[in-house]
PAZAPA-4460 file (N, C-alpha, C; in steps of 0.05 Angstrom, whole numbers, plus 32768, in hexadecimal, padded with zeros to 4 digits):
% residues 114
    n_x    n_y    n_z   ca_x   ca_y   ca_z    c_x    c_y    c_z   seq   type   mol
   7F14   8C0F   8A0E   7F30   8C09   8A12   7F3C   8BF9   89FC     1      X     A
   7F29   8BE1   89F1   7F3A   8BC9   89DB   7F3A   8BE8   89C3     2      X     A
   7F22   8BF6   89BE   7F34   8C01   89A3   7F48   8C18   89AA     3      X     A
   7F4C   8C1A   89BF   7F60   8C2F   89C7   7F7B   8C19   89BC     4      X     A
   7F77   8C07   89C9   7F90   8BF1   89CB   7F9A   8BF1   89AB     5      X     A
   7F7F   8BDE   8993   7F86   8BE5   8982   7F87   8BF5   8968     6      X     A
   7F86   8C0E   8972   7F85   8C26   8962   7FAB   8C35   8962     7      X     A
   7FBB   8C23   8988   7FD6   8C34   8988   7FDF   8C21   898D     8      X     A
   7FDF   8C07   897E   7FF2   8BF1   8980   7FED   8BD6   8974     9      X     A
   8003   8BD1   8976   800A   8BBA   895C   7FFE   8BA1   896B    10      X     A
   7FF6   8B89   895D   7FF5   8B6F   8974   8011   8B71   8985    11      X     A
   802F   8B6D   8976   8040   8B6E   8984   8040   8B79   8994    12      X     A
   803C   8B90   8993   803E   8BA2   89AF   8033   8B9D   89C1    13      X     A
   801C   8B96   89B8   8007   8B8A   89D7   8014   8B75   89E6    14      X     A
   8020   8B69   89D3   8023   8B49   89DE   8041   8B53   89F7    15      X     A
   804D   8B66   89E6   8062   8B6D   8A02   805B   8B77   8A18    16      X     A
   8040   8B87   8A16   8035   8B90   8A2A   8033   8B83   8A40    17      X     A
   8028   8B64   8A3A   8027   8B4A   8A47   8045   8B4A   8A58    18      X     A
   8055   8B50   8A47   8072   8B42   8A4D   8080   8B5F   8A66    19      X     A
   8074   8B77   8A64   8088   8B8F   8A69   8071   8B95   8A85    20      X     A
   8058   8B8A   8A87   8047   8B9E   8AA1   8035   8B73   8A9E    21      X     A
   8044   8B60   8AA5   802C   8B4D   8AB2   8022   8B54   8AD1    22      X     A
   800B   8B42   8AC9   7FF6   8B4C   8ADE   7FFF   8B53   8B02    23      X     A
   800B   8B3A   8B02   801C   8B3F   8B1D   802A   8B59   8B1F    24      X     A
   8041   8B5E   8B16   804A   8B86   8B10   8034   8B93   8B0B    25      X     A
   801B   8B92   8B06   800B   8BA2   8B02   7FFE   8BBA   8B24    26      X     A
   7FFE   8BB4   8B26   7FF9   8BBE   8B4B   800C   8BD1   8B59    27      X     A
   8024   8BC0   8B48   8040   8BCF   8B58   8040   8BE9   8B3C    28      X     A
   803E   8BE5   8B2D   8049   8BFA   8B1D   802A   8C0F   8B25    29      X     A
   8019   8C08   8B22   7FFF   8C1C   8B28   8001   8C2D   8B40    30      X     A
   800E   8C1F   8B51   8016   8C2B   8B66   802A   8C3F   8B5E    31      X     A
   8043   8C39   8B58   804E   8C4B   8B50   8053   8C5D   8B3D    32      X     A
   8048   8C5D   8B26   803E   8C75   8B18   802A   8C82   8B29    33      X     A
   8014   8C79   8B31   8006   8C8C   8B4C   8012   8C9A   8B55    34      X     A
   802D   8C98   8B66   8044   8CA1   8B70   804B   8CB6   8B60    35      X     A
   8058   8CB3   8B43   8067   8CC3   8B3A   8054   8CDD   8B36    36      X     A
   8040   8CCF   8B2F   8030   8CEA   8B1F   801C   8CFD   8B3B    37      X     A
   801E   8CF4   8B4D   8016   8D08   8B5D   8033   8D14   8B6C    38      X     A
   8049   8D08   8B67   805F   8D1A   8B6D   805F   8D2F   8B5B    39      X     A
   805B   8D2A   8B44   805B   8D3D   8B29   804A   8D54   8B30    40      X     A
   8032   8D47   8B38   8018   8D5B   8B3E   801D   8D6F   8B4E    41      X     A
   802B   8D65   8B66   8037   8D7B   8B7A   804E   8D8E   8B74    42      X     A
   8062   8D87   8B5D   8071   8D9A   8B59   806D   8DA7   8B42    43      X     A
   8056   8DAF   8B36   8050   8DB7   8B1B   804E   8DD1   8B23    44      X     A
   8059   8DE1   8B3A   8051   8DFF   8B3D   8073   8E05   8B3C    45      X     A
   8089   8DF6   8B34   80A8   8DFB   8B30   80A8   8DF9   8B18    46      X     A
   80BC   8E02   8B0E   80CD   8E01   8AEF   80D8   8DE8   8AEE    47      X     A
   80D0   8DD3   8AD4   80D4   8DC0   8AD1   80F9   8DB8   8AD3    48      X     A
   810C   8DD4   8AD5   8124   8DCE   8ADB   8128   8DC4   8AF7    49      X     A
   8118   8DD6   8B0F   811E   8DD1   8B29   812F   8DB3   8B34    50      X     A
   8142   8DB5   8B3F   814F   8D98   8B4E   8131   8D8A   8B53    51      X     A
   811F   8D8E   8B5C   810E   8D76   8B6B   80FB   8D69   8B52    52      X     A
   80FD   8D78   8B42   80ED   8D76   8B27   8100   8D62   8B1A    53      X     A
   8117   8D6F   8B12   812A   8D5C   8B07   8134   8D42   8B16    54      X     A
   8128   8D3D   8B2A   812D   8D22   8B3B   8118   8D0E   8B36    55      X     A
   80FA   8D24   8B35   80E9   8D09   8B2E   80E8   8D02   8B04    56      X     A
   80F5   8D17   8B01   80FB   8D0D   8AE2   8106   8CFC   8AE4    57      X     A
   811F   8CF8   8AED   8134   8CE4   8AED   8128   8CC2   8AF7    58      X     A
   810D   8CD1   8B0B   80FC   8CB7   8B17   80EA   8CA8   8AFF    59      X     A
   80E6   8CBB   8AF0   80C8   8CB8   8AE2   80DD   8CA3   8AC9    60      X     A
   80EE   8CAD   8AC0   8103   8C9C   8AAE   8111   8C7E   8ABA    61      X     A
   810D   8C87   8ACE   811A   8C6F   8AD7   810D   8C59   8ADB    62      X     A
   80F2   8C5E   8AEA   80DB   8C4C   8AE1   80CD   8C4A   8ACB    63      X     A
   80CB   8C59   8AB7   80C4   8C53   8A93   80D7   8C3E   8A93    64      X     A
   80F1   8C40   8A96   8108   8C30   8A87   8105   8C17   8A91    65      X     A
   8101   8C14   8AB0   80FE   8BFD   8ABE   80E6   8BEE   8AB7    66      X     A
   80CC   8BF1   8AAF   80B4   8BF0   8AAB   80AF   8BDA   8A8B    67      X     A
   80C6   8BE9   8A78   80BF   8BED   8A5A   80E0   8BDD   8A57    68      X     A
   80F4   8BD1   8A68   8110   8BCF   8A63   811A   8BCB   8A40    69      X     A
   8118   8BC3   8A2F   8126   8BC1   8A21   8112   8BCD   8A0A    70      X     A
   80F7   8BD3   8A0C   80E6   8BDB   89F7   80DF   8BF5   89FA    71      X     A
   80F9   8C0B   89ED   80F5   8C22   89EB   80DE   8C30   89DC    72      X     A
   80D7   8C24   89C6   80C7   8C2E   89B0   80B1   8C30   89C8    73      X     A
   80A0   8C15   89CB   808B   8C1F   89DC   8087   8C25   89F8    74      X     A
   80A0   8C27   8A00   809E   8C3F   8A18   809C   8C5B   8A0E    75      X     A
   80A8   8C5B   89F3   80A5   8C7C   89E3   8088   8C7C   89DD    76      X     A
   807C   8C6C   89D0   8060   8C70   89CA   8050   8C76   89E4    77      X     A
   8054   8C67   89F2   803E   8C68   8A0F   8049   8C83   8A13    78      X     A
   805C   8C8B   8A19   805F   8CAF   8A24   805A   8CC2   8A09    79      X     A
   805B   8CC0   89F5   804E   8CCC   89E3   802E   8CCF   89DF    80      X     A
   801D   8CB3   89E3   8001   8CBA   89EB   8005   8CBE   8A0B    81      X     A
   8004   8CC5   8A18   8008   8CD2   8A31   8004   8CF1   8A30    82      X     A
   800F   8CF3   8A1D   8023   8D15   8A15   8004   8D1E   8A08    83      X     A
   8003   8D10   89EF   7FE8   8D15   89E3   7FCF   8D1B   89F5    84      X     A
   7FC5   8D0C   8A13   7FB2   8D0F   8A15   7FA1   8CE8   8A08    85      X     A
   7FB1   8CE0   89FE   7F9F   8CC7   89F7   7FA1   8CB3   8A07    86      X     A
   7F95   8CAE   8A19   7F9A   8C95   8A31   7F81   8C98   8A3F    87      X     A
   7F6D   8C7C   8A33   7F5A   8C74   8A46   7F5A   8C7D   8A65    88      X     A
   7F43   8C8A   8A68   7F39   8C8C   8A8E   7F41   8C7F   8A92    89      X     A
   7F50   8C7B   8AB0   7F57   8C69   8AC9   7F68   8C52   8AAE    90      X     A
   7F75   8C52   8AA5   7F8F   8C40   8A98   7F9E   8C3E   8AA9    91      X     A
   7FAE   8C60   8AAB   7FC1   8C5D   8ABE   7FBD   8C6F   8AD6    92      X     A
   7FC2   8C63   8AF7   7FB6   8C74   8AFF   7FCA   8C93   8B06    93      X     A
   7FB7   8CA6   8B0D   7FC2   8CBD   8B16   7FCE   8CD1   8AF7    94      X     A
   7FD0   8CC0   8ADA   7FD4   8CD1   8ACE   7FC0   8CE0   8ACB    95      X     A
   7FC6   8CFB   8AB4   7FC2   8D11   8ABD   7FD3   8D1C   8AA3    96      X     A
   7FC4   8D29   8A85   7FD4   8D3A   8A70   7FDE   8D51   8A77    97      X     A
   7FDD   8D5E   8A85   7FEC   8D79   8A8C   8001   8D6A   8A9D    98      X     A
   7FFF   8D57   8AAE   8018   8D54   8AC3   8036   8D41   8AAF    99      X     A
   802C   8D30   8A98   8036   8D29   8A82   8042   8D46   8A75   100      X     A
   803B   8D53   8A68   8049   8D68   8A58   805B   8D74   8A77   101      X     A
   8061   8D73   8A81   806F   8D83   8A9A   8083   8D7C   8A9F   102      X     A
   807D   8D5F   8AA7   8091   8D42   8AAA   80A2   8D3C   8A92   103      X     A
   8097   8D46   8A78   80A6   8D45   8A56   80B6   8D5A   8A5C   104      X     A
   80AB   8D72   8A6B   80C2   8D89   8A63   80DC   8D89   8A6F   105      X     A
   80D8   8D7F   8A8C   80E5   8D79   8AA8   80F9   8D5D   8A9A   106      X     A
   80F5   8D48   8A89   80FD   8D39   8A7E   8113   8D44   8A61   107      X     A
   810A   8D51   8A5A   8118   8D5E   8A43   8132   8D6E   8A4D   108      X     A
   8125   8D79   8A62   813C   8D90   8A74   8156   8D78   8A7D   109      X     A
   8147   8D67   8A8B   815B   8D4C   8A93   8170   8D44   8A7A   110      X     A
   8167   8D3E   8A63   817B   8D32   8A5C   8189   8D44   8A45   111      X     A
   8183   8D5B   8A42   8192   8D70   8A35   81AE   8D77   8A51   112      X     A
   81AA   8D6D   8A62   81B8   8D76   8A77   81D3   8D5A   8A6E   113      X     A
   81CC   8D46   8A70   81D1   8D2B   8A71   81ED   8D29   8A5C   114      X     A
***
């Protein structure tokens, strides 16, 4: 995990890590990415346009944004290694690289709409 840490991030970055997921939020957000990504899981047999698809996009954004508030860059990085496939076993739970590229397309559809 430490050279995962620093192989895709700056000390800075880490140190916001501290600041954007402390330990206390830690539980509640695990929880809910758990959440999102087995909602994902379940609707991966629809077209990432579908209304129910495009609701938990709007969810999955809304908690990145809430999660990451003012530090876009590495909320972009963390969903970029996501996307990749690069994210330590059990990091986060319930992800899953195919339910990521799904959630990107279903996300893309979202804000081309927007």
């Amino acid at each position: 995990y430490q050279g995962w840490v620093k192989r895709n991030f700056s000390n800075d970055e880490v140190a916001l890590f501290t600041e954007v997921d402390p330990v206390q939020n830690q539980k509640s957000n695990d929880d809910l990415w758990t959440k999102l990504f087995s909602q994902a899981k379940s609707l991966m047999h629809l077209d990432p346009s579908h209304p129910d698809v495009q609701k938990l996009a709007q969810d999955f954004m809304d908690s990145a944004n809430s999660q990451y508030s003012s530090h876009t860059e590495l909320r972009n990085k963390m969903w970029n290694l996501m996307l990749s496939g690069d994210i330590p076993n059990d990091l986060i739970p319930g992800y899953e690289k195919e339910i990521v590229v799904f959630m990107n397309k279903a996300i893309g559809i979202l804000y081309n709409k927007q």
